[in-house]
C-alpha positions in Angstrom: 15.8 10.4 -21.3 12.5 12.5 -21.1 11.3 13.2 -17.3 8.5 10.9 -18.2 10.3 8.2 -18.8 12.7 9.1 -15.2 9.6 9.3 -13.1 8.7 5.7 -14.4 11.8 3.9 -14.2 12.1 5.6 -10.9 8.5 3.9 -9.9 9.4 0.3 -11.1 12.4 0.6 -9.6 11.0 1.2 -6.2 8.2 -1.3 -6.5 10.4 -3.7 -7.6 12.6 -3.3 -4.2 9.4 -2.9 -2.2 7.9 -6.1 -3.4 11.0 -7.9 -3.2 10.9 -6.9 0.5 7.4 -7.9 1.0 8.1 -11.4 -0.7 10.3 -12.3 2.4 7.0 -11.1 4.8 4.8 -13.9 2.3 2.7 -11.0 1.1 2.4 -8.9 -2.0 1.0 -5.6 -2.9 -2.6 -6.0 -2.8 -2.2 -7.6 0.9 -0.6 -4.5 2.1 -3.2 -2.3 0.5 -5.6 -4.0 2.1 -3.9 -4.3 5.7 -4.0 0.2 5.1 -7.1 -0.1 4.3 -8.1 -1.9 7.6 -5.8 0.3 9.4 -8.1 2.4 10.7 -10.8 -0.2 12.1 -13.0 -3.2 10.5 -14.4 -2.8 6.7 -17.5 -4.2 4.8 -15.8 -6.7 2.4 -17.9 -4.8 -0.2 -16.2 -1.7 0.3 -13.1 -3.4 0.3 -13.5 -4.8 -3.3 -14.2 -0.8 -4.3 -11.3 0.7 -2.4 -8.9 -1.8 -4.0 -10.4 -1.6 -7.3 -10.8 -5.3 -7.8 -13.4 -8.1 -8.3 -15.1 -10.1 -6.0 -13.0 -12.9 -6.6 -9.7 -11.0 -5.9 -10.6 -9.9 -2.8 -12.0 -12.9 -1.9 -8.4 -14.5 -2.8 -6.5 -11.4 -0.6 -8.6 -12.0 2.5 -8.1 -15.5 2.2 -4.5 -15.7 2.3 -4.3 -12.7 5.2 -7.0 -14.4 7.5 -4.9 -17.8 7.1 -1.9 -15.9 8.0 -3.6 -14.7 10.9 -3.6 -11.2 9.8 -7.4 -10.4 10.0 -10.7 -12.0 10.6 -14.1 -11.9 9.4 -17.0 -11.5 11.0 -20.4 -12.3 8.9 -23.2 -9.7 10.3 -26.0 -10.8 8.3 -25.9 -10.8 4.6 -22.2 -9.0 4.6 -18.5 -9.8 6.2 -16.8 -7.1 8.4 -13.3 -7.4 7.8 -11.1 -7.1 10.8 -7.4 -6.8 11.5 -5.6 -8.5 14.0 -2.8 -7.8 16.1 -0.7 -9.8 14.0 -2.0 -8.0 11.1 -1.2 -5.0 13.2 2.3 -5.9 14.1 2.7 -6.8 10.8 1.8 -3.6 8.8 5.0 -2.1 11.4 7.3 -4.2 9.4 6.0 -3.2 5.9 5.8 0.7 7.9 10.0 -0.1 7.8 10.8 -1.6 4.5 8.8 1.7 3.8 10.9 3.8 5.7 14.4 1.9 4.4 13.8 2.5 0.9 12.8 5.7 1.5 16.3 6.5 3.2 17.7 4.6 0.5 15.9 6.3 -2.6 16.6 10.3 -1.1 20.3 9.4 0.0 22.6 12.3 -0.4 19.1 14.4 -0.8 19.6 17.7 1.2 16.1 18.4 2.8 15.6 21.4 0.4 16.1 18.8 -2.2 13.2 16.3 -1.3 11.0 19.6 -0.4 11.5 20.8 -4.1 10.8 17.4 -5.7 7.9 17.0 -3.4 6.5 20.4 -4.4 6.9 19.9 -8.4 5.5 16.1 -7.9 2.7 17.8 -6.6 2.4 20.2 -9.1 2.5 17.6 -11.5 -0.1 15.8 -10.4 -2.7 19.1 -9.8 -1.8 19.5 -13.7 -3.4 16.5 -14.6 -6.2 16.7 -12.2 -5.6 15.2 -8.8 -7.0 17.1 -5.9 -4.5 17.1 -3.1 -6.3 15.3 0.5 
């Protein structure tokens, strides 16, 4: 099997485990995008549709499901919607913070810590290669 090919089966496979996780919290992976988003403080629902990379109608589906889960709120100043998380929302995006956390104890088991610094250095040089600048 080409690297290529490793690296992808790799990523499905921890999506897969990550969603199935995220399945038993009611939410999928756009929800949890969207809580990091709002992790910092309150977003323009505009911006929120860009940093997701999604229609209007999308978001407009996300935000409703969170805000009846009681995960943020919106608050309409003037013409626009400032979205805001909650504490639940906060205390929520802990839990996702550990399913994170478990598979990745799960996914570098048996790694030595020279082992995960090498991957982590030619990940990165793969993704220079093709363009990405590192933030």
């Amino acid at each position: 099997m080409k690297e290529c090919d490793l690296i992808h089966h790799v990523y499905w496979k921890m999506r897969l485990k990550f969603e199935r996780k995220l399945e038993e919290l009611n939410l999928n992976f756009l929800h949890v995008q969207t809580l990091f988003i709002l992790r910092n403080g309150p977003v323009e629902q505009s911006e929120l549709t860009l940093k997701l990379g999604v229609v209007k109608g999308t978001t407009s589906k996300i935000l409703q499901h969170l805000e009846a889960r009681g995960l943020i709120r919106r608050e309409r100043v003037k013409k626009r919607y400032l979205v805001h998380m909650t504490e639940e929302g906060k205390a929520v995006l802990q839990e996702i913070r550990k399913v994170g956390q478990e598979l990745d104890s799960l996914m570098f088991e048996g790694f030595t810590p020279q082992e995960r610094e090498t991957l982590r250095e030619l990940l990165w040089k793969m993704l220079r290669n093709m363009g990405w600048e590192e933030e």
